[in-house]
C-alpha positions in Angstrom: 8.2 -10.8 -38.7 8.4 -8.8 -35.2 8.5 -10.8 -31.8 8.2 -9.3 -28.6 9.7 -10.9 -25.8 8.2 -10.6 -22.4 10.5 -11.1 -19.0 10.1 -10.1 -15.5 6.8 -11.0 -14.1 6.3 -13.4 -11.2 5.0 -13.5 -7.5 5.2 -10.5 -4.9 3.8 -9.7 -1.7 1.9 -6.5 -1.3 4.1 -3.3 -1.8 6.6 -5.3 -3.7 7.9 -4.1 -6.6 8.8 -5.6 -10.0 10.3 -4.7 -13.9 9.2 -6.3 -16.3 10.5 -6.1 -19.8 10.1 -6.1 -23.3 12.4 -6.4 -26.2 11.4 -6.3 -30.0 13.1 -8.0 -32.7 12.8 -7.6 -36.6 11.6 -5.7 -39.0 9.2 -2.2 -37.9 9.7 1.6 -38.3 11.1 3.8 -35.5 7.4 5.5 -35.7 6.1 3.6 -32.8 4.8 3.4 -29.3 5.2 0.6 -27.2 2.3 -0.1 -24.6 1.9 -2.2 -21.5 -1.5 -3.8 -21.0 -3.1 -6.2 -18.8 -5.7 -8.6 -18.3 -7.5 -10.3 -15.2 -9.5 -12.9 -14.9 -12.8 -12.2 -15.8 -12.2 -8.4 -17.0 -11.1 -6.9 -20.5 -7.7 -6.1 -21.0 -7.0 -2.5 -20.0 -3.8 0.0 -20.9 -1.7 0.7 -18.4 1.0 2.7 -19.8 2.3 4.2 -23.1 5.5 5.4 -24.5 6.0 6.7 -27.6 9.3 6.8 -29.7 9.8 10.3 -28.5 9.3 9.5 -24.7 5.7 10.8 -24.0 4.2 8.6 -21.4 0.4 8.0 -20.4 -0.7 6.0 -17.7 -4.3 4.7 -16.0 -5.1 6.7 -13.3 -5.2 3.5 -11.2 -1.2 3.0 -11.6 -0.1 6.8 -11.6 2.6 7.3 -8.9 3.1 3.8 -8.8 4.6 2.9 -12.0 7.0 4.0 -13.8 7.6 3.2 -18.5 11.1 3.6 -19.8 12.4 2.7 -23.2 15.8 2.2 -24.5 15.1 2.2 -28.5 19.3 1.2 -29.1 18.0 -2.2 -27.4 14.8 -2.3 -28.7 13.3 -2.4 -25.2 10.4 -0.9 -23.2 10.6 -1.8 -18.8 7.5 -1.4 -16.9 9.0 -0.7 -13.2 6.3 -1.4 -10.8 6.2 -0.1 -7.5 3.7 -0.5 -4.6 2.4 -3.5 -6.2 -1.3 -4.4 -5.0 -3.4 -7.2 -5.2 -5.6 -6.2 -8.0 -2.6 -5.5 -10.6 -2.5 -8.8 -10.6 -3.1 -10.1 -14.2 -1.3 -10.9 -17.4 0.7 -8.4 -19.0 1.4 -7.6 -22.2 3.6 -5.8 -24.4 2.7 -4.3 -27.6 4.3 -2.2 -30.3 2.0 0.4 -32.3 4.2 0.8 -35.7 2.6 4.0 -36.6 4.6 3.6 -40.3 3.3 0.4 -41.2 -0.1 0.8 -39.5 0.6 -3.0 -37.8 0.0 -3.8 -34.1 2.3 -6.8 -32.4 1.8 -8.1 -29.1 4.2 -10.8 -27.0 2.9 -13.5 -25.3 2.4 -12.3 -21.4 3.8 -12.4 -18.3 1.7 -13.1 -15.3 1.8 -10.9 -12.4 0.4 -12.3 -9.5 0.4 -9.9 -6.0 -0.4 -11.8 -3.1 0.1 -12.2 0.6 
């Protein structure tokens, strides 16, 4: 069984910044990328940023510049430091964990992000 763990999110003003984070516990291959996705109200839930176990990043265009995926696989842990927050990344965020090995997807349970002034 694999839990992701979600910390970090919470309220900020405009231009705020934030880090979330994500640690993963139990059993799954080294063969992975760990996502960060989110969801508003009322709209599907989109990717925001990738990192696989080698490092390669991807990002939407609409948080490029602004945000920044680490990952520290000793801990088991993927951040998401977000800069220049603005009011329509608020949403829910979510970790996931692509094990590429044993073809299973695991998701935490979300962290709201809310940006407002």
């Amino acid at each position: 069984q694999v839990q992701l763990v979600e910390s970090g999110g919470g309220s900020v003003q405009p231009g705020g910044s934030l880090r979330l984070s994500c640690t993963a516990s139990g059993t799954f291959s080294h063969i992975n990328a760990m996502n960060w996705l989110r969801q508003a109200p009322g709209k599907q839930r989109e990717l925001v940023a990738q990192i696989t176990a080698r490092g390669s990043t991807n990002y939407a265009d609409s948080v490029k510049d602004r945000f920044a995926i680490s990952r520290d696989n000793a801990k088991n842990t993927v951040y998401l430091q977000m800069n220049s927050l603005k009011p329509e990344d608020t949403a829910v965020y979510y970790c996931n964990l692509q094990d590429s090995y044993y073809q299973r997807d695991y998701w935490g349970q979300g962290t709201q992000v809310t940006v407002s002034s």
